[in-house]
C-alpha positions as CSV (number, residue, x, y, z in Angstrom):
1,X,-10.7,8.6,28.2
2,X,-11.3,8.0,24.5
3,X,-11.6,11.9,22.2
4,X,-15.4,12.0,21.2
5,X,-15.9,12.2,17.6
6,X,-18.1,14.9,16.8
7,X,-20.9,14.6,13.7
8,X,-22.6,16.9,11.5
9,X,-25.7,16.7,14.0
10,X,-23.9,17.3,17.0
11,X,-22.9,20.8,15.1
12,X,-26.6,21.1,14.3
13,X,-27.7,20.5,17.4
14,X,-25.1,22.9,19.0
15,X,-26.2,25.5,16.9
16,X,-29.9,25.1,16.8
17,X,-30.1,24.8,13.0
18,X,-30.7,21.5,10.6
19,X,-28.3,18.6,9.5
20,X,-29.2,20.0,5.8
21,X,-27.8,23.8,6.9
22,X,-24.5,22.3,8.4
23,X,-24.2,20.3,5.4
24,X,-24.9,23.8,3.2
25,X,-22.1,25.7,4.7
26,X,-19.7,22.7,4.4
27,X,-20.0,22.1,1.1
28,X,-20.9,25.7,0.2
29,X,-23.4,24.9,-2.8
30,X,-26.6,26.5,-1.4
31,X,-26.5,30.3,0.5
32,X,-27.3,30.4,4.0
33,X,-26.8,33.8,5.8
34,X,-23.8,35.6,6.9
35,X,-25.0,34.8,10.9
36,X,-25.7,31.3,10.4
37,X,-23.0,30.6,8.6
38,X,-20.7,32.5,10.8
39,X,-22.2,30.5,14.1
40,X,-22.1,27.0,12.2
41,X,-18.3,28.1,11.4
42,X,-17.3,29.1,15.2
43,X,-18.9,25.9,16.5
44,X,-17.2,23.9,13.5
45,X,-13.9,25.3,15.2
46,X,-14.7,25.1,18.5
47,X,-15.4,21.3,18.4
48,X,-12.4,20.4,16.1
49,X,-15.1,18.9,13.4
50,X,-13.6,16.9,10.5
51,X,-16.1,15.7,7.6
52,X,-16.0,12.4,6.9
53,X,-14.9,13.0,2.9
54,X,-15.3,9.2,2.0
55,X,-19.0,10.0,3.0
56,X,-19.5,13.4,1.3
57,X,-17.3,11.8,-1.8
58,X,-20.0,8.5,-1.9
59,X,-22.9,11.2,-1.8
60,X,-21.6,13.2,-5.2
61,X,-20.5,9.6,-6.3
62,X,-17.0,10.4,-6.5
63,X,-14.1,9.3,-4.5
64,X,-11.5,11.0,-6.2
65,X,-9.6,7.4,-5.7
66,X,-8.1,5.9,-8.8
67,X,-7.3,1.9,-8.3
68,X,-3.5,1.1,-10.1
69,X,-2.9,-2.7,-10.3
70,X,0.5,-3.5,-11.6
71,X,2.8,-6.7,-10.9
72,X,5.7,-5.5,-8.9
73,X,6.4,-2.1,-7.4
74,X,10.0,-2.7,-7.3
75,X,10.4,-2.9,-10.9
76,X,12.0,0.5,-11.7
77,X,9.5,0.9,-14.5
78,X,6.6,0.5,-12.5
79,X,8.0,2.7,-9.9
80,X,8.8,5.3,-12.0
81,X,5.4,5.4,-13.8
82,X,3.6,5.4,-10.5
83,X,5.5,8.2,-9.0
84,X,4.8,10.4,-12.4
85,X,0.8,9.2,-11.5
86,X,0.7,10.3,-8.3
87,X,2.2,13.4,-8.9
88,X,-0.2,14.3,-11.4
89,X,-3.3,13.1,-9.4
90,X,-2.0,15.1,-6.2
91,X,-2.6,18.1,-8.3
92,X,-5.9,17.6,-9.5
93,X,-6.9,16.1,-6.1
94,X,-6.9,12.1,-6.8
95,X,-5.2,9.7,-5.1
96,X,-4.0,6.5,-5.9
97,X,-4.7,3.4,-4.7
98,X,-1.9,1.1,-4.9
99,X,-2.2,-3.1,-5.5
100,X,0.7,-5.4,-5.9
101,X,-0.5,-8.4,-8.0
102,X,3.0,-10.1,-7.3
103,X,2.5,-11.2,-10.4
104,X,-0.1,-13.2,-9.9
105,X,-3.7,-13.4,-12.2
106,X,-5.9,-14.5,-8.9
107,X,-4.8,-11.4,-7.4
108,X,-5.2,-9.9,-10.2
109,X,-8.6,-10.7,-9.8
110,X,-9.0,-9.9,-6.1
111,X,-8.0,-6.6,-6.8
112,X,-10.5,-5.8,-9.8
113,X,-13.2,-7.1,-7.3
114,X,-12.0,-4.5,-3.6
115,X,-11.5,-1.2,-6.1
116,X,-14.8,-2.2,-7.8
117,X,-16.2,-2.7,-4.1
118,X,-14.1,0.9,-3.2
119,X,-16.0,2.5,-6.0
120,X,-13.0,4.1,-7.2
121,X,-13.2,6.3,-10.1
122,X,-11.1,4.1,-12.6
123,X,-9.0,1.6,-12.5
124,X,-5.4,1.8,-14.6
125,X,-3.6,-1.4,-15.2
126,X,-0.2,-2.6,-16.1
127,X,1.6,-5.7,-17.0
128,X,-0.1,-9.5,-15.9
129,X,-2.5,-10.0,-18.0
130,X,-2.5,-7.1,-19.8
131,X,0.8,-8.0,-20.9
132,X,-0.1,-11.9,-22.6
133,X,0.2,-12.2,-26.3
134,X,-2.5,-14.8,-26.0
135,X,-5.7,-13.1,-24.1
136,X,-6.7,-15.4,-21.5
137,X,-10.6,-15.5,-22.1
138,X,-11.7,-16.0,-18.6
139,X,-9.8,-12.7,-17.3
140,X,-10.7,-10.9,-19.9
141,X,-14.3,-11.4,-19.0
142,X,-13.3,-10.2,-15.3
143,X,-12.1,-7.0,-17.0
144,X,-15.3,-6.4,-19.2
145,X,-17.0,-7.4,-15.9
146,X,-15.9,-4.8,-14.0
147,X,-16.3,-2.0,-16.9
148,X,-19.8,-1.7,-17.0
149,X,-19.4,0.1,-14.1
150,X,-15.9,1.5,-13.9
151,X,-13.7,2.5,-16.9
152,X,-10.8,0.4,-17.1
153,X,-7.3,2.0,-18.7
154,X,-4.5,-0.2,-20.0
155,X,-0.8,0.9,-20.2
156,X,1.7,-0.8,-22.4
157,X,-0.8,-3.5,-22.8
158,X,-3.8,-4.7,-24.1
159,X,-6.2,-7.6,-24.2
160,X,-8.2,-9.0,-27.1
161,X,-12.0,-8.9,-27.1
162,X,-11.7,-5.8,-24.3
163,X,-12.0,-2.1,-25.9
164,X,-10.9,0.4,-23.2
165,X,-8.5,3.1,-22.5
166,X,-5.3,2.2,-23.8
167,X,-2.0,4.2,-23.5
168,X,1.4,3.3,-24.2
169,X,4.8,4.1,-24.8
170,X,6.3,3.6,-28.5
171,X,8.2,0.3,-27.9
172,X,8.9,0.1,-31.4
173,X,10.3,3.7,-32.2
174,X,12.5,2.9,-29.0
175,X,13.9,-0.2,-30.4
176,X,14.5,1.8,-33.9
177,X,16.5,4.6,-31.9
178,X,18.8,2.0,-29.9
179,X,19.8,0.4,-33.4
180,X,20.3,3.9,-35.1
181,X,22.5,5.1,-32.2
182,X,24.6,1.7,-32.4
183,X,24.8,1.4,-36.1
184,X,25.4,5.7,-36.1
185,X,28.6,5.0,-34.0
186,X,29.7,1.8,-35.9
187,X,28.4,-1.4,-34.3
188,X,26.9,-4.3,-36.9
189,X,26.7,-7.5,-34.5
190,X,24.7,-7.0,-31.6
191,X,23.2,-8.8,-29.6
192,X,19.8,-9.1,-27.3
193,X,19.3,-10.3,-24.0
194,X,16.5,-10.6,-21.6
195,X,12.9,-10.7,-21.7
196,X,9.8,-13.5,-22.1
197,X,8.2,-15.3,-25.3
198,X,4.7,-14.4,-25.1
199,X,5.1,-11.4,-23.3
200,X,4.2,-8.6,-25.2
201,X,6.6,-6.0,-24.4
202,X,9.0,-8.3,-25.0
203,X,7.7,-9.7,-28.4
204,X,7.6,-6.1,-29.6
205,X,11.3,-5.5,-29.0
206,X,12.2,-8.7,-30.3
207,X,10.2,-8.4,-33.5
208,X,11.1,-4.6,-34.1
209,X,15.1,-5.9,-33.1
210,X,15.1,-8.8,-35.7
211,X,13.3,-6.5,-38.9
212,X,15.8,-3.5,-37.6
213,X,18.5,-5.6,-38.1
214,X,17.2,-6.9,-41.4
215,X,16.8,-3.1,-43.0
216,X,20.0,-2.2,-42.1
217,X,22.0,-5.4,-43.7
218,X,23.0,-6.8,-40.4
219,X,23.1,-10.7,-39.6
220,X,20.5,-12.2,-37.0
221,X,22.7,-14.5,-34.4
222,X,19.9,-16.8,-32.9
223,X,22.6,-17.4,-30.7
224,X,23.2,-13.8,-29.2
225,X,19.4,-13.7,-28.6
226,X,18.8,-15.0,-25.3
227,X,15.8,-14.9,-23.1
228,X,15.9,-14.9,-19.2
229,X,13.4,-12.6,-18.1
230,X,13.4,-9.3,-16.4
231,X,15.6,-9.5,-13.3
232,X,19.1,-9.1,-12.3
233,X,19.6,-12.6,-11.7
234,X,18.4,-13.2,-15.2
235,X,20.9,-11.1,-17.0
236,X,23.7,-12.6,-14.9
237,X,22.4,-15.7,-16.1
238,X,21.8,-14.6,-20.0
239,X,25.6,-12.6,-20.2
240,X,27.3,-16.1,-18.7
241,X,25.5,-17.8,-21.5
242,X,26.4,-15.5,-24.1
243,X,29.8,-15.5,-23.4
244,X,30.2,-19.1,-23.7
245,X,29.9,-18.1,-27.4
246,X,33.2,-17.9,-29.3
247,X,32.7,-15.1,-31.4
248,X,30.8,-12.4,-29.2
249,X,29.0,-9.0,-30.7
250,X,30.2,-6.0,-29.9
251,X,27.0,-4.4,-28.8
252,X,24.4,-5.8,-26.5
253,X,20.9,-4.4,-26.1
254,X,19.0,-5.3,-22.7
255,X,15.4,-5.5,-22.2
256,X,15.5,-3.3,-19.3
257,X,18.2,-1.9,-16.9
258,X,18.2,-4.6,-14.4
259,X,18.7,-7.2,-17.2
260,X,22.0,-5.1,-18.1
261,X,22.7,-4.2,-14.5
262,X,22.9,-8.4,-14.5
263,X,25.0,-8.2,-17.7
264,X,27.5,-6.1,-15.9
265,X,27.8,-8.5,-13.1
266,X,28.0,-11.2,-14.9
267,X,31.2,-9.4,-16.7
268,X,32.5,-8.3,-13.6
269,X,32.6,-11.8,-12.0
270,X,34.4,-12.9,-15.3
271,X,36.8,-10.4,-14.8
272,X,35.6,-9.1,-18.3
273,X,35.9,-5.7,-19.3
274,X,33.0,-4.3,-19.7
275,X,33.4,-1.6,-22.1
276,X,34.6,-4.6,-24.3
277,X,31.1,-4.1,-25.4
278,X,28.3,-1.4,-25.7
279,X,25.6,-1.9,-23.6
280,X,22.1,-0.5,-23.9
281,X,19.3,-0.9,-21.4
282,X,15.5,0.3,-21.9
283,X,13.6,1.8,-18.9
284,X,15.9,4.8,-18.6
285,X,15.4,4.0,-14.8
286,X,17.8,5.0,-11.6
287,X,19.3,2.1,-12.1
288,X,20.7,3.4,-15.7
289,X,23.0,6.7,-13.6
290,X,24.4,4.3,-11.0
291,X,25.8,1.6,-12.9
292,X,29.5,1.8,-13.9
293,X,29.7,2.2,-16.6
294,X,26.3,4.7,-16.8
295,X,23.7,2.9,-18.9
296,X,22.8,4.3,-22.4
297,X,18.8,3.6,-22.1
298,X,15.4,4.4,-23.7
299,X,13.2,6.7,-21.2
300,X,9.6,5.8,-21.8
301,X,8.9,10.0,-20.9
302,X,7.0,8.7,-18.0
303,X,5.8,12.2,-17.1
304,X,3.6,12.8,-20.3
305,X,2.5,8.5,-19.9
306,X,1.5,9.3,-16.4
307,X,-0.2,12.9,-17.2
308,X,-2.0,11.3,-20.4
309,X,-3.1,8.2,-18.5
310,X,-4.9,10.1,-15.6
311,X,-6.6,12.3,-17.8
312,X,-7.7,10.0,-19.6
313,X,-9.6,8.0,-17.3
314,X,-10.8,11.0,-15.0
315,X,-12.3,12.2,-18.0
316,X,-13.7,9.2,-19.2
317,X,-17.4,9.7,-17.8
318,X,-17.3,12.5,-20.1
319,X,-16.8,10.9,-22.3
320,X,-18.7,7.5,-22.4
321,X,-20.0,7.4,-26.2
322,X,-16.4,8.2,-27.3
323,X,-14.9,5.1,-27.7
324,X,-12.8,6.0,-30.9
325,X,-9.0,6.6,-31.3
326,X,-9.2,9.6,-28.9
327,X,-9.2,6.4,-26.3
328,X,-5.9,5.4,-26.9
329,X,-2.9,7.2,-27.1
330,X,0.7,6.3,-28.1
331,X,3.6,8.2,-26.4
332,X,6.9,8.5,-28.2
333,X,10.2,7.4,-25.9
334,X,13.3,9.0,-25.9
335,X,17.0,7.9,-25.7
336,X,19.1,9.2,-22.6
337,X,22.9,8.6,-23.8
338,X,25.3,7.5,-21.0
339,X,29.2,6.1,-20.8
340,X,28.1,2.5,-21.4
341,X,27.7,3.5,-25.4
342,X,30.9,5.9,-25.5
């Protein structure tokens, strides 16, 4: 026998008073007196009730439901940024609603469409197309599209032609600390591996890597600089080719973690030592305290990006003339020293 669900006009009808006067003690914004409210109560108790909060929510216009659309959850940076987001939205009552693009721009687009249809309060974006160094035009459109009517935040990314919330971490300061650390404890040919042309986050580091190197007297090996891309399998594939090299550098800077977790592999199945160089990853993720050796890496201080980014866009019907700097906000990284640059 199936458990009846109860509405609010089954409690108003129990307790011989209106929908409205149920709805008043609820929500507690209008006085009713101390015996009404008392009988509404008991009968509230007595039947179990449970408000439907997506309705009362849809009736204030507010879900409390922020949309997050990023390209892969199991990307320790992506991870560790939404973990630091949810955190923060559990304590001022949000919650967060997840969408794995799969790194993929048509669902991408499927997404921007449901949390536009879910009425969530904002939507926060990461990597795809936020990530391009060439704006696609049509998805750009999609993303002005869906901020007329929801505000749109952008971290470690941007697109050109789309003005929103923007907040990201200091890519460039963390390139500059890597090379002062290396250079600090006597390294001058290093190397750079990992990472996509045309990728933003990867264009940064490479530019910042290349002028670094430039201001500090240091020679630019084209042929120490290899792309592969962001995975393990990748920076198996980038150490193997580096090592065909003859002359090797001593130090080796990683786009990410799992690019040097790769580079570790790819040592280990070479029977290379690997603390014949020093290895430096960026992401300061899990990943950097169980490798062996531990990975010196750049921590993006994903509590403050997380904390920054949700106040930002659950204040951002405050503020909906303010479109000025206040709208986006750069965090500064930090370096986490480990074993693997001892």
């Amino acid at each position: 026998m199936e458990k009846k669900t109860f509405t609010i006009y089954d409690i108003a009808e129990a307790t011989n008073v209106s929908p409205a006067t149920v709805s008043r003690v609820l929500n507690g914004n209008y006085p009713v007196s101390r015996k009404t409210k008392e009988k509404v109560l008991a009968k509230i108790q007595e039947y179990n009730f449970q408000p439907n909060s997506i309705a009362r929510s849809l009736s204030k216009k507010e879900t409390k439901m922020i949309g997050l659309i990023l390209p892969d959850i199991t990307n320790p940076f992506f991870s560790s940024f939404c973990m630091e987001l949810e955190k923060c939205a559990q304590k001022k009552g949000y919650t967060i609603f997840l969408c794995n693009s799969m790194n993929d721009s048509e669902m991408e687009s499927v997404y921007l469409k449901v949390l536009s249809e879910r009425q969530v309060e904002g939507i926060i974006m990461m990597g795809g197309r936020i990530n391009k160094s060439v704006t696609d035009t049509e998805e750009a459109d999609e993303v002005l599209e869906v901020m007329k009517k929801i505000p749109v935040l952008m971290v470690n990314g941007a697109m050109a032609g789309v003005e929103c919330y923007q907040v990201r971490s200091d890519e460039r300061l963390g390139m500059k600390m890597i090379m002062e650390h290396l250079v600090e404890i006597g390294h001058k040919n290093i190397g750079l591996l990992g990472g996509k042309q045309g990728i933003t986050s990867t264009d940064i580091k490479v530019e910042g890597f290349k002028q670094l190197l430039m201001e500090k007297g240091l020679v630019y090996h084209p042929e120490w600089h290899i792309y592969s891309g962001f995975s393990v399998g990748s920076g198996q594939k980038a150490m193997d080719k580096l090592l065909e090299n003859e002359k090797l550098p001593t130090a080796i800077i990683c786009m990410n973690d799992m690019i040097a977790s790769g580079a570790l592999v790819a040592c280990n199945h070479q029977k290379i030592d690997p603390k014949n160089f020093a290895f430096v990853g960026y992401d300061d993720s899990f990943v950097a305290d169980i490798l062996t050796p531990s990975l010196t890496s750049i921590n993006h201080d994903y509590e403050k990006l997380g904390t920054v980014a949700l106040d930002l866009i659950i204040n951002s019907k405050n503020e909906q003339e303010a479109l000025d700097v206040m709208k986006k906000v750069t965090i500064a990284p930090f370096l986490t020293k480990r074993n693997s640059t001892v």
